[in-house]
LUMZAZA-864301 format. One line per 10 residues: number of its first residue (from 1); their letters; for each residue y, x, z of N, C-alpha, C, O. Coordinates in steps of 0.02 Angstrom, whole numbers. Layout:
BEGIN
NUM = a = Y/X/Z/Y/X/Z/Y/X/Z/Y/X/Z  ... .
# end
This chain:
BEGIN
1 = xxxxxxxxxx = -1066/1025/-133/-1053/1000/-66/-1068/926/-62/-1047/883/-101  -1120/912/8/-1131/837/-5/-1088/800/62/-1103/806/122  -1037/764/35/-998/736/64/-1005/650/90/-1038/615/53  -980/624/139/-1009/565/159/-941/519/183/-941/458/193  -890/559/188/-829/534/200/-790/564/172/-788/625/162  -734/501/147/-656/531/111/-611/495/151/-609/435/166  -566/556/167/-504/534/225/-451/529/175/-452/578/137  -411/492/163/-377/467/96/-295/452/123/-270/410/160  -269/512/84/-197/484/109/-179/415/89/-218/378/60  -104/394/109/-97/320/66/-17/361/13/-25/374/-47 .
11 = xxxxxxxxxx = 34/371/40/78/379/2/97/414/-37/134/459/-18  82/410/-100/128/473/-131/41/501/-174/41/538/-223  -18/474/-144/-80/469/-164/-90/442/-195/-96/458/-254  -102/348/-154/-112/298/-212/-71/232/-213/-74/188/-256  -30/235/-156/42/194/-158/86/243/-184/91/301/-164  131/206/-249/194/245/-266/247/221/-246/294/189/-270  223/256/-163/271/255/-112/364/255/-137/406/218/-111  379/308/-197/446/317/-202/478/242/-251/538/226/-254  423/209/-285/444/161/-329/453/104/-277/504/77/-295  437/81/-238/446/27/-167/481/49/-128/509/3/-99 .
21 = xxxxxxxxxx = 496/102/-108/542/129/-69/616/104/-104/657/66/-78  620/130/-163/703/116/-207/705/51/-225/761/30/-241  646/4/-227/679/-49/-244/684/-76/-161/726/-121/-163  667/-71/-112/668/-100/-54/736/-85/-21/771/-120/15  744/-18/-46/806/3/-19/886/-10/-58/943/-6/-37  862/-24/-111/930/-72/-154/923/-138/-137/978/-160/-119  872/-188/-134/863/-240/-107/898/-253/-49/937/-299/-39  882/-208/-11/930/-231/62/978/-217/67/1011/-255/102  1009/-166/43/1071/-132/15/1113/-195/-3/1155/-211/40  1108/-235/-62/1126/-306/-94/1124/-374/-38/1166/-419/-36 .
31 = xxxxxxxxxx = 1063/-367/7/1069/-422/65/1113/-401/109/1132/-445/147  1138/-342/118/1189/-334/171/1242/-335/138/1287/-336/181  1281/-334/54/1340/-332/53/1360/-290/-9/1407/-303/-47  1304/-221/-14/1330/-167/-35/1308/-169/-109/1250/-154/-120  1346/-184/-157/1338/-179/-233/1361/-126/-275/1359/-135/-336  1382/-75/-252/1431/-12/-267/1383/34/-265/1341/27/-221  1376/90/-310/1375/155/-299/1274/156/-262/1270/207/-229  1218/125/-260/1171/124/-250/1132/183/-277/1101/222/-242  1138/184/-341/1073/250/-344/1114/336/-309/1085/391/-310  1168/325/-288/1219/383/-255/1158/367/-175/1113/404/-155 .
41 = xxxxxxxxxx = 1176/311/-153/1172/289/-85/1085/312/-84/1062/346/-38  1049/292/-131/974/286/-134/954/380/-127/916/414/-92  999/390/-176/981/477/-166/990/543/-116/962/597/-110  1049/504/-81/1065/536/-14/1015/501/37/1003/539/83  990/453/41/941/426/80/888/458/95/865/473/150  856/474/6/781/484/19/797/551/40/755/567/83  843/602/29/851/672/40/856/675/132/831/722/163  888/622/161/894/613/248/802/619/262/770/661/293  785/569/230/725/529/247/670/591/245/629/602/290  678/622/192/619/683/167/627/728/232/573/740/259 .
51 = xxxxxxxxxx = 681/754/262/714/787/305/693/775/383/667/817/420  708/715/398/681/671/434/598/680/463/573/693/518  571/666/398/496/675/414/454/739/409/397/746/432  497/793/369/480/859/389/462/879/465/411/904/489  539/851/503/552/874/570/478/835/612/452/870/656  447/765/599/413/719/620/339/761/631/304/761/682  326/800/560/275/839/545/269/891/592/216/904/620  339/929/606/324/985/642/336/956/725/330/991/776  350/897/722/336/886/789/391/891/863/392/898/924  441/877/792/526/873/844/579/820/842/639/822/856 .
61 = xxxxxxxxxx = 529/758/815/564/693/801/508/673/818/454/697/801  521/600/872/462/537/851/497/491/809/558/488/800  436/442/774/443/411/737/491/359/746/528/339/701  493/330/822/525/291/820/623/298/823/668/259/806  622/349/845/697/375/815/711/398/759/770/408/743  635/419/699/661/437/628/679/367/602/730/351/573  622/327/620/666/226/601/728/219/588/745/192/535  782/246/645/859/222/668/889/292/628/932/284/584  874/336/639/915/391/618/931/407/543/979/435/517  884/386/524/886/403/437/942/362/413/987/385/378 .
71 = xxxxxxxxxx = 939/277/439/1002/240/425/1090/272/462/1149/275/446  1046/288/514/1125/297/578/1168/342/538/1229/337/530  1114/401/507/1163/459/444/1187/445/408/1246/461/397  1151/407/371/1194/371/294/1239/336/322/1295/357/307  1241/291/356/1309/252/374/1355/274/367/1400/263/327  1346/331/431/1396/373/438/1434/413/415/1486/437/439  1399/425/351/1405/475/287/1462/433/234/1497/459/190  1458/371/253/1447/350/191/1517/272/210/1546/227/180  1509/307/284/1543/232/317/1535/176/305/1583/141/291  1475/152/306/1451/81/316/1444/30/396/1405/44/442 .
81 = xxxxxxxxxx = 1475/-9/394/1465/-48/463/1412/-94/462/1422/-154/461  1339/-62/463/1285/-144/454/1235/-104/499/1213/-47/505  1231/-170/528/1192/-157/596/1116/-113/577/1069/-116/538  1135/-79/621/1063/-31/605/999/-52/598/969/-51/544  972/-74/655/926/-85/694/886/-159/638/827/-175/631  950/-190/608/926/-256/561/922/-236/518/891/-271/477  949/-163/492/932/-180/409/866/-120/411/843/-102/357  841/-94/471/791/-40/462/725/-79/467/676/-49/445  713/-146/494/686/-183/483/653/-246/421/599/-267/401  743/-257/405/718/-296/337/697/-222/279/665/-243/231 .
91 = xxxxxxxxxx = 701/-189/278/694/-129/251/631/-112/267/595/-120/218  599/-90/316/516/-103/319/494/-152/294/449/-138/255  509/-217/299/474/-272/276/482/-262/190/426/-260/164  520/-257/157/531/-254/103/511/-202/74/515/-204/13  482/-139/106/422/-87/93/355/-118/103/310/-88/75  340/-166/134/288/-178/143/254/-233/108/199/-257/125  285/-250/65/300/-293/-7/278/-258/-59/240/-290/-95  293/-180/-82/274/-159/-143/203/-123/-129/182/-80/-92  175/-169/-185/113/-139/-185/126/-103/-239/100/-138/-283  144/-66/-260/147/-10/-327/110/33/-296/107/58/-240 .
101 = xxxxxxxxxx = 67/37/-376/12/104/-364/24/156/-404/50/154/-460  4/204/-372/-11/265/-436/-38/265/-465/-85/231/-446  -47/291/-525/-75/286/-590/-163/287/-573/-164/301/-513  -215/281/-589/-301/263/-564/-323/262/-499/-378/276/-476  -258/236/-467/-295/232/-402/-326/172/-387/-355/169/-333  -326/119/-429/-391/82/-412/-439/80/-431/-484/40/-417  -439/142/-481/-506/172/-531/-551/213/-462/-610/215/-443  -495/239/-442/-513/302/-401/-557/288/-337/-596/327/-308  -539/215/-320/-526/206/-247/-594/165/-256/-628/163/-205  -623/130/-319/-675/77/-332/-726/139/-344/-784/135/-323 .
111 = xxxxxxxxxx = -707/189/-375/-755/245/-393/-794/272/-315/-854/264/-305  -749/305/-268/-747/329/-214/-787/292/-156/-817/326/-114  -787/225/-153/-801/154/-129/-874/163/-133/-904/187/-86  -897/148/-177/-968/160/-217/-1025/212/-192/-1086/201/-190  -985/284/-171/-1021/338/-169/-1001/370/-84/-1037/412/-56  -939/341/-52/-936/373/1/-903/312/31/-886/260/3  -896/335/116/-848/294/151/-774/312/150/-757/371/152  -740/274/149/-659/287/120/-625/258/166/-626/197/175  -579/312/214/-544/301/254/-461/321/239/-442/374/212  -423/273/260/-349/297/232/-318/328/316/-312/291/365 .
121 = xxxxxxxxxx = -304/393/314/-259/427/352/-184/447/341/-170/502/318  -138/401/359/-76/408/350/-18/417/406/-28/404/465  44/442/379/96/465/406/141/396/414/190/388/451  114/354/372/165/305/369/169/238/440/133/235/490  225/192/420/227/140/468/196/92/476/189/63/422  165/58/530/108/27/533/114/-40/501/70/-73/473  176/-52/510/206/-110/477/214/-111/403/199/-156/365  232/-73/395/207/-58/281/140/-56/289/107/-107/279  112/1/308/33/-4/278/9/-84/293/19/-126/249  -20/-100/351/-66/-147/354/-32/-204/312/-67/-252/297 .
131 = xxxxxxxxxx = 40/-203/290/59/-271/247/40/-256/188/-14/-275/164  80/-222/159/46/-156/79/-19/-180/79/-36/-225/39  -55/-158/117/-143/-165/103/-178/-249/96/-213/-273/51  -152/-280/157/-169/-357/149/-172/-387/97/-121/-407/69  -243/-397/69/-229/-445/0/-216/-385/-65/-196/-408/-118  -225/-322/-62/-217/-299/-98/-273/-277/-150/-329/-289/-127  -276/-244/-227/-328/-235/-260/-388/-173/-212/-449/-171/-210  -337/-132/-181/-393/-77/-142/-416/-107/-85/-470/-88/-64  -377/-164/-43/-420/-163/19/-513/-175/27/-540/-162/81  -550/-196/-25/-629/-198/-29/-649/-138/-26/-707/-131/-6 .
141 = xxxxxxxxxx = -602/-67/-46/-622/16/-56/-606/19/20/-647/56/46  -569/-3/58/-558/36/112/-599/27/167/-603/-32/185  -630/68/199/-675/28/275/-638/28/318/-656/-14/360  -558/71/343/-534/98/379/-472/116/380/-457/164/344  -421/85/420/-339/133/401/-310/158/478/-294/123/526  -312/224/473/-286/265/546/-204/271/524/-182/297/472  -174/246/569/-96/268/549/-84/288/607/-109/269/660  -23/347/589/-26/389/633/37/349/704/34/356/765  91/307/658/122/239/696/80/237/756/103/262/807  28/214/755/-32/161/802/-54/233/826/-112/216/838 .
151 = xxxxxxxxxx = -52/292/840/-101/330/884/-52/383/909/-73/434/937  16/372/898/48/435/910/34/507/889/45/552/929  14/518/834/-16/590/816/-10/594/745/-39/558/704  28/637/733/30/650/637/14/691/599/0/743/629  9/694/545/-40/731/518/20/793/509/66/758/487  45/858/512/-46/910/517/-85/911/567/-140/939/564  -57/874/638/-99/894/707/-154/858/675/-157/810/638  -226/923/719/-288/888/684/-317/840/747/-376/841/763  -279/808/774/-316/745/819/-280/707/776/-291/649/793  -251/709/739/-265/625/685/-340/620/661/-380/575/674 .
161 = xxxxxxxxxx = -347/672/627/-426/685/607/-471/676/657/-520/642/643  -468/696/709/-540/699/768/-522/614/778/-572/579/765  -469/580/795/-478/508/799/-511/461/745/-540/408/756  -500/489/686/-538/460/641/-584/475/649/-611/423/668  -624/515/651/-703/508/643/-725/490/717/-774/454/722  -698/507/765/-722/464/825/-718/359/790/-762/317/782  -666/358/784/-642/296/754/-704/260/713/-724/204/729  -730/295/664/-796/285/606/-864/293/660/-909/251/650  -876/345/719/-918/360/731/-960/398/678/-1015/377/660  -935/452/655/-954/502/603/-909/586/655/-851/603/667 .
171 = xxxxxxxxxx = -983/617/671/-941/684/665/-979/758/653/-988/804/692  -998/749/581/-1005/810/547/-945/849/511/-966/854/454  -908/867/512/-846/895/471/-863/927/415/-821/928/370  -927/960/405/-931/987/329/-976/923/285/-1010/931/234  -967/881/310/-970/806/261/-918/753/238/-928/701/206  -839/789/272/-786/731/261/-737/803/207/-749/863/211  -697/778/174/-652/795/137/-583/741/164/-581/684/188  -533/790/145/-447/768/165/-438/743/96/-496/748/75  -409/722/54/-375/695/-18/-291/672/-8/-272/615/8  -252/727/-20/-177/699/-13/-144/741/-87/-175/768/-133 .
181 = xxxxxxxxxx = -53/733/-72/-25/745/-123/31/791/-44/92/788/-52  18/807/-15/59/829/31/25/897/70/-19/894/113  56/960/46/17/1036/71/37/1026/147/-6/1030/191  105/1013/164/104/1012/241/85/969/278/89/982/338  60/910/259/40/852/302/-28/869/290/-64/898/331  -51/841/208/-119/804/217/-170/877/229/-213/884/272  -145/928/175/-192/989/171/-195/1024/227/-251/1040/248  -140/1042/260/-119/1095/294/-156/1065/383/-177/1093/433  -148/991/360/-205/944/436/-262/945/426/-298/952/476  -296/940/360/-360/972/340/-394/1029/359/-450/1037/383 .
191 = xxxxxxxxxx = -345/1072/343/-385/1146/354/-376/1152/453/-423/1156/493  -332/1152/462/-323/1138/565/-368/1107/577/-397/1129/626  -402/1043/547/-465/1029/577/-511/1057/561/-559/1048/599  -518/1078/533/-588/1123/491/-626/1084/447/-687/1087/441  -580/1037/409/-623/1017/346/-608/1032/247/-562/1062/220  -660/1001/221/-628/1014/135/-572/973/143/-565/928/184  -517/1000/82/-462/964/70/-468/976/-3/-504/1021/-26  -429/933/-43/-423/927/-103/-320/913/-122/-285/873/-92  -305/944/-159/-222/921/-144/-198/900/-213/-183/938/-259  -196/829/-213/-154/803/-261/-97/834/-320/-52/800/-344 .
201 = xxxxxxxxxx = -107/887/-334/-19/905/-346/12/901/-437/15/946/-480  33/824/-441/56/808/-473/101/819/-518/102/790/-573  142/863/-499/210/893/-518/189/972/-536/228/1011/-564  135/985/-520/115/1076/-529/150/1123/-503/159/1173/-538  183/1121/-427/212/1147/-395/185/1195/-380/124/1192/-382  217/1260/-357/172/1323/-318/172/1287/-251/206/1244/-223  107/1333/-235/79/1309/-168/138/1359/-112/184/1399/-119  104/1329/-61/160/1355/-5/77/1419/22/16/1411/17  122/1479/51/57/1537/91/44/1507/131/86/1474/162  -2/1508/140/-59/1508/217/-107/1447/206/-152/1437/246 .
211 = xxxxxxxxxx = -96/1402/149/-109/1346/146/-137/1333/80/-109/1316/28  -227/1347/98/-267/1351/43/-315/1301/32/-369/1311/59  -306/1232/-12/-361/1174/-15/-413/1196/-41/-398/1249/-68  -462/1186/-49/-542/1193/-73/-531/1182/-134/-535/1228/-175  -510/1096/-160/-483/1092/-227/-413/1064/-237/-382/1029/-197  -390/1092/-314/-325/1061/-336/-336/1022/-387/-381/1042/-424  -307/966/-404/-292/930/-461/-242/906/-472/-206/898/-423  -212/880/-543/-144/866/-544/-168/780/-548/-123/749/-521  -211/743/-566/-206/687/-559/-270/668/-541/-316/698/-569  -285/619/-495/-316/563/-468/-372/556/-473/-413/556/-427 .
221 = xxxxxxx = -383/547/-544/-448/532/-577/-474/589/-577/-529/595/-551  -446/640/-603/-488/718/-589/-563/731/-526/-610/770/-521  -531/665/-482/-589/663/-428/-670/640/-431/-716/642/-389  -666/616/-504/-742/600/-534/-785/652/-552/-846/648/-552  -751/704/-566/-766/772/-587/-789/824/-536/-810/880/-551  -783/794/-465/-792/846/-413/-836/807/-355/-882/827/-320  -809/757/-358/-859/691/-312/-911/655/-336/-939/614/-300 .
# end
């Protein structure tokens, strides 16, 4: 297959989204007060948060109330009095600080660079990505970052996809490939648009039915082998 575009997730791909996430979220945790009981607090979080953006995926939360809500639970859970709205902010900002990568993704991303156009399609906040990326080792790989923040539309709906390639001014679909670590977001928006997908899966999880990528790999670099 001769391919001309890679639609490139960012989190959980080639940001290690969960390693910036925990320190951002103990970080602010400590600026507001709270020195007790953190990796308790951190683990009921990401479990809200995962929850959270399931619902986002299927399209019964917007984003901008998963922002407030993910904190408003834990508080509440947990009885904390700190203003919401401030610490969900210094809390983005302080995500948007870790550049932690996954393991060859700037092998991957300089490899990819070289041979195709490389666009990052993400779920995430517009405010992490474009800071994350600024100044970073991948931004020369990237031509392009669609977040789904900035267009109202998330991935699996496949008008994230049709905006990107309107976006590039590219629209052949059996020349772009999807590349994520996520069957219900990145793959499962892949195949709804009608393109190749490839699915990250790191952990060697069974796949979920109905939801069949073109290719699997468990790591990153595996993508030299197929691209």
């Amino acid at each position: 297959m001769k391919y001309e575009v890679v639609f490139l997730d960012a989190d959980g791909t080639i940001w290690d989204f969960d390693r910036s996430e925990e320190k951002a979220f103990t970080s602010v945790m400590k600026q507001f007060g709270k020195e007790e009981d953190l990796d308790l607090l951190y683990e009921r979080y990401h479990a809200i948060n995962e929850a959270l953006w399931e619902r986002l995926e299927q399209g019964t939360i917007k984003k901008a109330e998963l922002r407030i809500k993910r904190f408003e639970t834990l508080f509440e859970e947990f009885q904390l009095d700190f203003p919401v709205h401030e610490f969900s902010r210094a809390y983005l900002a302080g995500i948007g600080q870790g550049k932690d990568l996954m393991q060859g993704a700037e092998e991957i991303c300089r490899y990819l660079s070289d041979k195709y156009r490389v666009v990052i399609v993400t779920n995430g906040m517009k405010e992490t990505q474009y800071s994350r990326m600024a100044g970073s080792v991948l931004e020369p790989f990237v031509e392009k970052m669609v977040i789904s923040d900035e267009i109202s539309i998330a991935k699996p709906d496949p008008g994230i996809f049709e905006y990107a390639m309107r976006a590039i001014g590219h629209a052949n679909k059996e020349s772009v490939i999807m590349i994520g670590d996520s069957l219900r977001a990145d793959i499962a928006g892949g195949v709804n648009f009608g393109i190749d997908t490839c699915w990250v899966n790191r952990s060697g999880s069974a796949g979920k039915a109905g939801i069949h990528p073109r290719y699997e790999i468990r790591d990153i670099r595996e993508l030299k082998n197929l691209l």
